[in-house]
N, C-alpha and C positions, 0 to 999 in steps of 0.2 A: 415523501421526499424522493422517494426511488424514481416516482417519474417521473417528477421535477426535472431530475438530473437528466434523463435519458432524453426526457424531451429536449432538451437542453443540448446535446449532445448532437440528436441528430440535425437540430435545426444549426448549430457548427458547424456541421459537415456540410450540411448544403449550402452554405453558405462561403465555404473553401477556407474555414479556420479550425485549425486543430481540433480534435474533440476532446483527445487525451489531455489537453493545455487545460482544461476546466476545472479551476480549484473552489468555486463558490457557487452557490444558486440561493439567492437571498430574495423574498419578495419584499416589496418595497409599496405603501399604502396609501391613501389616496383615493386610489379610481374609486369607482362607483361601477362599471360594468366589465371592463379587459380585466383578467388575471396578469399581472403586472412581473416582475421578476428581474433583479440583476445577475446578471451573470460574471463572475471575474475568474480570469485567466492567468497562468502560470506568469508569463509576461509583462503583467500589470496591468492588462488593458481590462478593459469593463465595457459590457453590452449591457441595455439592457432588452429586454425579448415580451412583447405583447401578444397575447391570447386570449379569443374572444368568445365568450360562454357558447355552450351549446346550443344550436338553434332552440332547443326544445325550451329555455330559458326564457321569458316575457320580457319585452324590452319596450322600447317604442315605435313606431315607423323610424324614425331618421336615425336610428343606431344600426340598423343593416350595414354591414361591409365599413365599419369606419374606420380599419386600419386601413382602407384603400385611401380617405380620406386624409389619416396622417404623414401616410407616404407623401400624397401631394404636398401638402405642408412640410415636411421635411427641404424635398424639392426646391419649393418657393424660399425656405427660409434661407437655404443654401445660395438662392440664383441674389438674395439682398446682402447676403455675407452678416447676415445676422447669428449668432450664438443660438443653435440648438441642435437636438439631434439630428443626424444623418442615418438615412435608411441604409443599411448593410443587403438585407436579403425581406423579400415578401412571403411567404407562403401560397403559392396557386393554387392548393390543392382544397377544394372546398371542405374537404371532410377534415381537414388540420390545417387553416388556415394559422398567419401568425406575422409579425411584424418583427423583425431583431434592426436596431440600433444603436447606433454609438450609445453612451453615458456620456452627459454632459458634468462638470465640474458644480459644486460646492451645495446647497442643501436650499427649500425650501424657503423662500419668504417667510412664512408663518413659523419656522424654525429657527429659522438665523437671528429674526430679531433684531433689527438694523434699528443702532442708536438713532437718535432725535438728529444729531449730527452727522448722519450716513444718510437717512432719508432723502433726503432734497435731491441729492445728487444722484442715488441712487433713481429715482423718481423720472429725472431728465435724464438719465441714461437710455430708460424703458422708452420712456418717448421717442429719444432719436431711434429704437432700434422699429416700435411701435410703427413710426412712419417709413420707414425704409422697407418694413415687409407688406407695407399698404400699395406700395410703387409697382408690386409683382400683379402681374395680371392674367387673368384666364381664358376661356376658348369660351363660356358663356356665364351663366347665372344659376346658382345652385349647388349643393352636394354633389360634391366631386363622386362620390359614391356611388349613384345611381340610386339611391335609395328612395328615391323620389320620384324617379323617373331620370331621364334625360337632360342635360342642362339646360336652363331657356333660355330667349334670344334678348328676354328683357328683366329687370330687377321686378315687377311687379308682378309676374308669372310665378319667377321663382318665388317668391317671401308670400307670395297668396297661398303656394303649394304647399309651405312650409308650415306656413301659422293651420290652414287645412288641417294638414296631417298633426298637429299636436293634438287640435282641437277633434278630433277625431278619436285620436290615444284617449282623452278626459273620457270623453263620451264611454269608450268602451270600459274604461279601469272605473269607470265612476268619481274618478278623481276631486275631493271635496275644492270648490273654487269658489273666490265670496261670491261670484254673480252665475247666472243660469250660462249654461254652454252655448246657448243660440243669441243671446244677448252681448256676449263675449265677441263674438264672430261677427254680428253687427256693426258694432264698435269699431274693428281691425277694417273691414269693410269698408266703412264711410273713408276711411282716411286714408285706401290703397294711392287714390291721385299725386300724394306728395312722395310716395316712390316715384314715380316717374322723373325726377330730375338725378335721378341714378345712371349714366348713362354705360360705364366702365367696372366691369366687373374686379373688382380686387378682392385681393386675399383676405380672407376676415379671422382668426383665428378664434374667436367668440367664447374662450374660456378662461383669460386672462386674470384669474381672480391670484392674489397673492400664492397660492399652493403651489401655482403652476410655473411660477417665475422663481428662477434657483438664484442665490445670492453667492459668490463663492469669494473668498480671503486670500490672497494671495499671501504668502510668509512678510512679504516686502510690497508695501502700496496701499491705496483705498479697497473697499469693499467694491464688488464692482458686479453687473450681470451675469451669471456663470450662462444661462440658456435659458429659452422658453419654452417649456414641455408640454407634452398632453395637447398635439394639434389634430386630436380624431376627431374634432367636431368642429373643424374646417369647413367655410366654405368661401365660393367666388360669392361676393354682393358686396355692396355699403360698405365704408372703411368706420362710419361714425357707427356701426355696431358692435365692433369691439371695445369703445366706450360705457358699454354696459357692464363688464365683466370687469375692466379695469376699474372699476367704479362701483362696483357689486353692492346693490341696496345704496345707494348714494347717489353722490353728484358730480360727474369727472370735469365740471366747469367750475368746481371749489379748489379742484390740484395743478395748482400753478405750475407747481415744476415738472410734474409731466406736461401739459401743456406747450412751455417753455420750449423742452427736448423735439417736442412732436411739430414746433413752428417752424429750430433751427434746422432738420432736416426735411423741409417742403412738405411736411404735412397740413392740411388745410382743415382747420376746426373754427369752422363758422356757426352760431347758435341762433340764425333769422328764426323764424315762426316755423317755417317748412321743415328745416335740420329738428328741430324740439319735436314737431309733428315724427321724425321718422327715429327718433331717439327714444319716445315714449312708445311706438310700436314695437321696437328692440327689446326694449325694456320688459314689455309686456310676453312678447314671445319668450324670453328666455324664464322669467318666473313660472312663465305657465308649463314651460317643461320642466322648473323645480319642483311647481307640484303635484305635477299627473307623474314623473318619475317615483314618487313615495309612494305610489301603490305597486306595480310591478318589484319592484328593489324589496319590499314587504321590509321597510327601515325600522319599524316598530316605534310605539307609542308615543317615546319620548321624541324622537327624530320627528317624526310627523307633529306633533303638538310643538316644536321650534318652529320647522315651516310656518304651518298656521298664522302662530304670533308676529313672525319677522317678513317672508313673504310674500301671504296672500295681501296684506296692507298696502304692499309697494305694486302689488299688480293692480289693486285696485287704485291705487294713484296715478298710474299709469295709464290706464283705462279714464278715469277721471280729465285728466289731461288731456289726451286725444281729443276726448267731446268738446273740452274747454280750449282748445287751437283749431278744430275744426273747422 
């Protein structure tokens, strides 16, 4: 706890907020790779502060620098007036790097538990906000990170370099996939052409799964979006990829009311042959980092034997798919 607090302290100070003001250091659960933590202050106000394992730690290619990555995100969510945190202070310094932002208001999707009667609306809320941070757009294609390289000049460079690099992660973790690693890559291959009618790099926030979307209660009113957190795995590409997360193991063409939210603020979700073709590529890349992540993370038996069952099934339909729109 001791250097919870200190670290805590200094990263205040460089950031020109009290240090002495520090009455809490709470971590707070979730991530899977940043050390997480809130911070609350004499004032009332609350940070919270991201910290990212020691190099020495296994991770994947595309987890390099991705508190650079949330920063951007913050940035963008800000430039649509959307509900999430705000970066306070970065950390430059490579040997202590670190992320401190605001606190957003009220708790977890999967926490709050939003009656049958709050859903709906809550649902076309996400959408209106879903398309507004779709509107914000970037300088190329890719991980804002660098972790990849350099941004491309086209959607099909970047999401080649992306699924690449995962498939590359499997190869060296050994990671169990139902299909062989060069057969996999095959597959993504045959069907990079229907990236091409990408032409505008947007925002993708690509982890939009309920955990990450906070619900907060006002004393007085409906239930309403408090913020959307956890944007380190941000990148510029396809807006219909964050479709997959909002949809996680599913079908975000069954949720009417996001939908709905994501029509009345000009967002455009069209499902021709070509969007299905780059929807099941999404689909695919993001499970295959569900399950090359469960070897490095070393989640243990039970965790890995869930993957397995829930999953590798949807990556294999996804893959399925592909060949069968192809």
């Amino acid at each position: 706890m001791g250097d919870s607090w200190e670290r805590a302290r200094r990263v205040l100070a460089g950031a020109g907020l009290p240090p002495d003001a520090l009455t809490g250091v709470r971590p707070l659960s979730g991530g899977t790779y940043n050390t997480v933590e809130e911070l609350s202050l004499a004032d009332g106000g609350r940070y919270v502060l991201k910290v990212p394992p020691a190099p020495s730690v296994p991770g994947l290619r595309h987890e390099r620098r991705l508190l650079v990555s949330e920063a951007d995100f913050c940035a963008g969510a800000a430039e649509a007036g959307v509900p999430a945190p705000r970066a306070v202070s970065v950390g430059g310094d490579t040997s202590a790097p670190y992320l401190l932002m605001t606190a957003c208001p009220g708790e977890p999707w999967t926490e709050a538990e939003p009656a049958d009667g709050e859903r709906a609306g809550l649902r076309t809320e996400l959408g209106r906000q879903v398309a507004r941070l779709h509107r914000v757009t970037g300088p190329g294609f890719g991980y804002p990170s660098g972790a990849l390289g350099p941004l491309a000049p086209d959607w099909r460079t970047a999401f080649t370099a992306m699924t690449d690099a995962v498939l590359a992660d499997a190869r060296d973790y050994g990671a169990r996939l139902p299909r062989p690693v060069d057969e996999v890559a095959a597959v993504l291959r045959a069907a990079a052409g229907a990236l091409d009618e990408v032409t505008v790099p947007a925002l993708v926030h690509f982890d939009l799964w309920p955990g990450n979307i906070l619900v907060e209660r006002p004393a007085a009113g409906e239930a309403r979006i408090g913020g959307l957190v956890d944007g380190e795995r941000m990148f510029w590409g396809d807006p219909l990829a964050d479709f997959v997360s909002l949809a996680l193991l599913g079908d975000i063409r069954t949720d009417r009311a996001f939908l709905a939210g994501y029509g009345e603020a000009g967002g455009r979700a069209v499902f021709d042959t070509a969007a299905r073709v780059r929807l099941a590529l999404y689909r695919a890349y993001l499970y295959l980092i569900m399950i090359t992540e469960t070897v490095p993370r070393a989640v243990g038996d039970e965790h890995e034997r869930r993957v397995q069952e829930t999953v590798a099934p949807e990556l294999t339909a996804a893959l399925d798919e592909i060949g069968d729109l192809g």
